[in-house]
N, C-alpha and C positions, 0 to 999 in steps of 0.2 A: 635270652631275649624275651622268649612266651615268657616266663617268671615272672621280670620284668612287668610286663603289660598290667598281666592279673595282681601285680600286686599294687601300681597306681590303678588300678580299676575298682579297688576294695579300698582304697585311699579314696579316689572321688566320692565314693559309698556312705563310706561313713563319715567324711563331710555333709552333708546333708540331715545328719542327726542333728535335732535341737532338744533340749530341756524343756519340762513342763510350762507353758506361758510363758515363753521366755519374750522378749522386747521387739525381733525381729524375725520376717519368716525368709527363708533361702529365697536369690534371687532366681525367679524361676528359666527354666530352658526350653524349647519348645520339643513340645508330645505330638505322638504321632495323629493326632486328631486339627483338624484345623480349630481353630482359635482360641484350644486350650495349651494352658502351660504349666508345668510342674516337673523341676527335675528329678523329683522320688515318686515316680508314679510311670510305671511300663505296663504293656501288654500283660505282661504276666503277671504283675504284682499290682495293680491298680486301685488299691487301700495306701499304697507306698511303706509297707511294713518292715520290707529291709532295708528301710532306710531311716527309717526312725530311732533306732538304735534303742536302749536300754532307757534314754531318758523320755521317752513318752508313755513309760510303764508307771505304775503308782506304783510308790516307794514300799520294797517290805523290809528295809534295812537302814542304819542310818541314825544320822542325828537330825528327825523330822519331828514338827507336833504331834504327838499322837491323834491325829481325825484323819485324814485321808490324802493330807498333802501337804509340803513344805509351806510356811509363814513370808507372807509376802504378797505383792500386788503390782506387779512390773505390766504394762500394760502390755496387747499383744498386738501388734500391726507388721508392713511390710515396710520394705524402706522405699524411701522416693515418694511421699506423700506429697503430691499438686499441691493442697491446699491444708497445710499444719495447723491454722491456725483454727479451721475451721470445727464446728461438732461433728460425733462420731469419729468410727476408726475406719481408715485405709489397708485395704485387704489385695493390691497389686493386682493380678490377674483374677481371684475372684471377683469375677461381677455377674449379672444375670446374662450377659453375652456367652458368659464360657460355661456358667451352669446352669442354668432353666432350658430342661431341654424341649421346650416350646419357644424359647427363644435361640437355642441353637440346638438341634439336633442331634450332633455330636454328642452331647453331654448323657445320650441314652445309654453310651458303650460303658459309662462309669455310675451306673444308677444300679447296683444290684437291687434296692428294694424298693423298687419300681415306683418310687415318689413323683417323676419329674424333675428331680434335684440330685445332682452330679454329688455323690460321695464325698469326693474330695475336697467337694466346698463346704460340704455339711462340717467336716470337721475343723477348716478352717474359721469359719462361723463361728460355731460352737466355742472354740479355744478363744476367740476375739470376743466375744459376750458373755464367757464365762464371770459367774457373779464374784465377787469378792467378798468373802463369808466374815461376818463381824461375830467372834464366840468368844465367852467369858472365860478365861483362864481359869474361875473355879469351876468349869463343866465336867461333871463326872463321868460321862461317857459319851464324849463325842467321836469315836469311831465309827469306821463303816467303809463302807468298798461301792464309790458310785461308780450307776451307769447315765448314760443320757442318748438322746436322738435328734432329729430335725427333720421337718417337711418342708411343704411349699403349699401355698396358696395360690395359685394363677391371676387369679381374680382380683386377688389384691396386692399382688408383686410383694409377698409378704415373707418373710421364711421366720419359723419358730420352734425354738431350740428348750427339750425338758432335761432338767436337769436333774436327777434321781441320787440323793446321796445315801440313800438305800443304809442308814444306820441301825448299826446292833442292837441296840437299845435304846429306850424313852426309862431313864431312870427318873424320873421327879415327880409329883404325887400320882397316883395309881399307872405306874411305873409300866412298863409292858416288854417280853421281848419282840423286839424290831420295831420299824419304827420309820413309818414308808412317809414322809416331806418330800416336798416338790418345791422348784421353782421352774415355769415355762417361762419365758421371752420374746417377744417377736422384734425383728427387724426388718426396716424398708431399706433399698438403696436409694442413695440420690446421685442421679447421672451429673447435674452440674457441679460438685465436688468428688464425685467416686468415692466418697465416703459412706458405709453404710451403718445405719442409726439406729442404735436405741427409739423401742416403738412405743413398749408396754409392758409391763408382765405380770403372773398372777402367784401370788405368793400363798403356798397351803399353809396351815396356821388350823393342826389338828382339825381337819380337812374331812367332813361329812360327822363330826362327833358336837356332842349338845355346846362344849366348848370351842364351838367353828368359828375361827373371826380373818379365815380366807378371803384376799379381796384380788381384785385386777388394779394393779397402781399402772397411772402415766408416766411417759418420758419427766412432764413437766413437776410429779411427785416425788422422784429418786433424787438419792443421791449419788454423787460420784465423788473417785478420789481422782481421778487425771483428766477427763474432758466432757463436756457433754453433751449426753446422748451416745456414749462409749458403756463398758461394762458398768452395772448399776453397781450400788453397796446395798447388800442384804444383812439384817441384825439377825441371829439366830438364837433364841430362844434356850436359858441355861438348863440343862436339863432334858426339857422340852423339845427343843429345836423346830417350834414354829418359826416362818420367818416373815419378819416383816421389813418393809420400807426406810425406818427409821426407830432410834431407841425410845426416842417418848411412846410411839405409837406400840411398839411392845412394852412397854414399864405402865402404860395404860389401861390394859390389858391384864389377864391374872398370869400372865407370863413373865420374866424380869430376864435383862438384854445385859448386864453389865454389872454384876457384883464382882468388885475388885476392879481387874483390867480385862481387857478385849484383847483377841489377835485378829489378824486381817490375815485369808489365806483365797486364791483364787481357786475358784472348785479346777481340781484337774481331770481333764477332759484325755480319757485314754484311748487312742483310735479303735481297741481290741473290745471295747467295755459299749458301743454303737446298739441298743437297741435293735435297731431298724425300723422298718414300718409295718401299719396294720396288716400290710399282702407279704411280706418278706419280714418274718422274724430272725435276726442276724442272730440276738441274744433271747430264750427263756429261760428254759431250766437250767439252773446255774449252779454251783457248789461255790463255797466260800473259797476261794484263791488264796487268802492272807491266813486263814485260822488262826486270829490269835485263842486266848485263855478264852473257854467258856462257849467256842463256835464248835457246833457238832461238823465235822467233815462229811458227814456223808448225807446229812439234810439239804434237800435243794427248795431252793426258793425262785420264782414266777415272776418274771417281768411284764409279760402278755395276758398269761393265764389268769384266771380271777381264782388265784388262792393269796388269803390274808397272809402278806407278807411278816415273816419271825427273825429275819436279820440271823440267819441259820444257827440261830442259838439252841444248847440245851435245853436250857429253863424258857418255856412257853409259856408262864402264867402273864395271867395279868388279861383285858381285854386284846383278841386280835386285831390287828392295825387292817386299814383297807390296802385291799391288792394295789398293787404298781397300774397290776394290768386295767384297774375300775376307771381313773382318771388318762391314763393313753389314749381310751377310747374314746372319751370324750369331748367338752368343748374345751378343756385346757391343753389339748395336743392335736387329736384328729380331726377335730369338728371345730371348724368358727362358726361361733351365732352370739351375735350380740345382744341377744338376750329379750331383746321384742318382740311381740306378737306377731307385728308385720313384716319378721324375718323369715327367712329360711334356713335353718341347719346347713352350714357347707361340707362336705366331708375330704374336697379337696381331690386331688386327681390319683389317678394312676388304678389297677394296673397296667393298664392297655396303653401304648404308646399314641405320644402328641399328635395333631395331626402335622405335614411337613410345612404346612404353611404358616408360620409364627403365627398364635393367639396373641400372645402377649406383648405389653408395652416394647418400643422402642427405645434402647438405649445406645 
């Protein structure tokens, strides 16, 4: 009969695994914290990791495109969406009730890197506004092993998610190993749909080099393939891998988006692959996990740190790329400043806990 139990208990378990992006997330069950929910998230495991099972790992086997993730663009929301019809995606029990934990307190017992912003939501987040990568099927080396993070803004009930596809190489003219692109994000909720929305984002586009054609695009400048103001479409640069907004705007550019055909893949977001934040480094020094042909195993490469990211290759030539860690600190992840005089650099909270008396908006 004990047999029994434990083995519907490792049957409920691994129900709760889903695939990369997949279309819907588990309906949640209620956690031992008042107003949060999540059935693969305990005391003890509060990332939800044994519950994630194999399909939220990046694929090192398989029949995958070779860059960092299965082909495809299935949107990612929860079921039971209020209002379908409406922009943005529907994220169930993620709202800023259950993670800003200046709006609910609770949400500090699941912050390991002391952001103000409940873990668990960050990755939920993150998987729902993950970009959907537009790359040329002639790209010669579109591999790489992303990571990414997310914070909170108080101030401006804002959350913004960077997304690092940390590529092995920039093969196309003065070539280099590694080859540190970004995409950040922000998103706002909106309480009268609980839909939460596509804000902004800032696409690197050889990002601090004489070739810099990095910009902040709006909600109202993206494109999407399923709704809008849900995950944007990013064109990624052949070769290259700048990225921008749209193919004209890279084909405009001494970059080109599209010789031959395109695939559409949604960057996949691995719970295990989190950053963290500037007080709580989850991820720096890092060894290549996939080694394919050409990655030295035992070179580590810097997420935090400011060493010129090389995509842990042998062959270093070529100009060093900017560290990971140059732009996390800045205003495209740490810092909001919109860029006027009459502003102030934000750096955003933590690490000291909220005070108990909600700051922030009412939802």
């Amino acid at each position: 009969m004990k047999r029994l139990a434990v083995l519907a208990a490792a049957a409920a378990l691994w129900g709760c695994a889903d695939a990369p992006l997949q279309p819907t997330i588990a309906t949640p069950a209620p956690a031992r914290h008042t107003g949060i929910t999540d059935p693969c998230v305990t005391e003890e495991d509060p990332m939800g990791t044994e519950c994630t099972g194999t399909g939220d790992s990046i694929p090192n086997t398989g029949s995958f495109w070779p860059l960092f993730g299965e082909p495809g663009d299935l949107p990612y929301q929860a079921a039971g969406d209020p209002f379908p019809s409406s922009p943005g995606i529907y994220l169930g029990w993620v709202k800023p009730s259950a993670c800003f934990s200046d709006v609910n307190r609770d949400a500090i017992n699941y912050d390991a890197d002391l952001d103000w912003l409940d873990d668990r939501c960050e990755l939920e987040i993150a998987k729902a506004f993950a970009p959907s990568m537009k790359f040329s099927a002639d790209d010669n080396c579109p591999k790489g092993e992303p990571y990414w993070a997310a914070k909170y803004f108080p101030s401006r009930a804002m959350v913004r998610v960077a997304y690092m596809p940390a590529y092995y190489r920039d093969c196309g003219a003065l070539g280099h190993g590694g080859d540190s692109e970004f995409i950040s994000v922000e998103v706002v909720y909106d309480a009268a749909t609980q839909h939460w929305l596509f804000s902004r984002m800032f696409l690197s586009a050889h990002y601090g080099t004489v070739n810099d054609h990095s910009s902040w695009r709006s909600w109202t400048e993206a494109q999407y393939t399923w709704r809008s103001r849900a995950h944007p479409t990013v064109w990624i640069a052949i070769n290259k891998h700048g990225n921008y907004y749209s193919k004209p705007d890279c084909d405009a550019w001494f970059d080109g988006c599209n010789w031959n055909a395109s695939f559409a893949l949604r960057f996949p977001v691995d719970p295990n692959h989190n950053v963290g934040s500037r007080h709580v480094h989850f991820k720096d020094a890092v060894y290549s996990e996939k080694q394919p042909t050409g990655v030295n195993p035992l070179r580590v490469e810097y997420m935090w740190t400011a060493v010129s990211f090389r995509g842990w290759q042998w062959d270093t030539s070529g100009t060093p790329p900017r560290p990971y860690g140059d732009w996390l600190s800045q205003q495209q992840f740490e810092v909001y400043w919109d860029g006027s005089l009459s502003s102030t650099p934000e750096s955003g909270p933590g690490p000291d806990a909220p005070p108990r008396t909600p700051t922030g908006p009412t939802y």
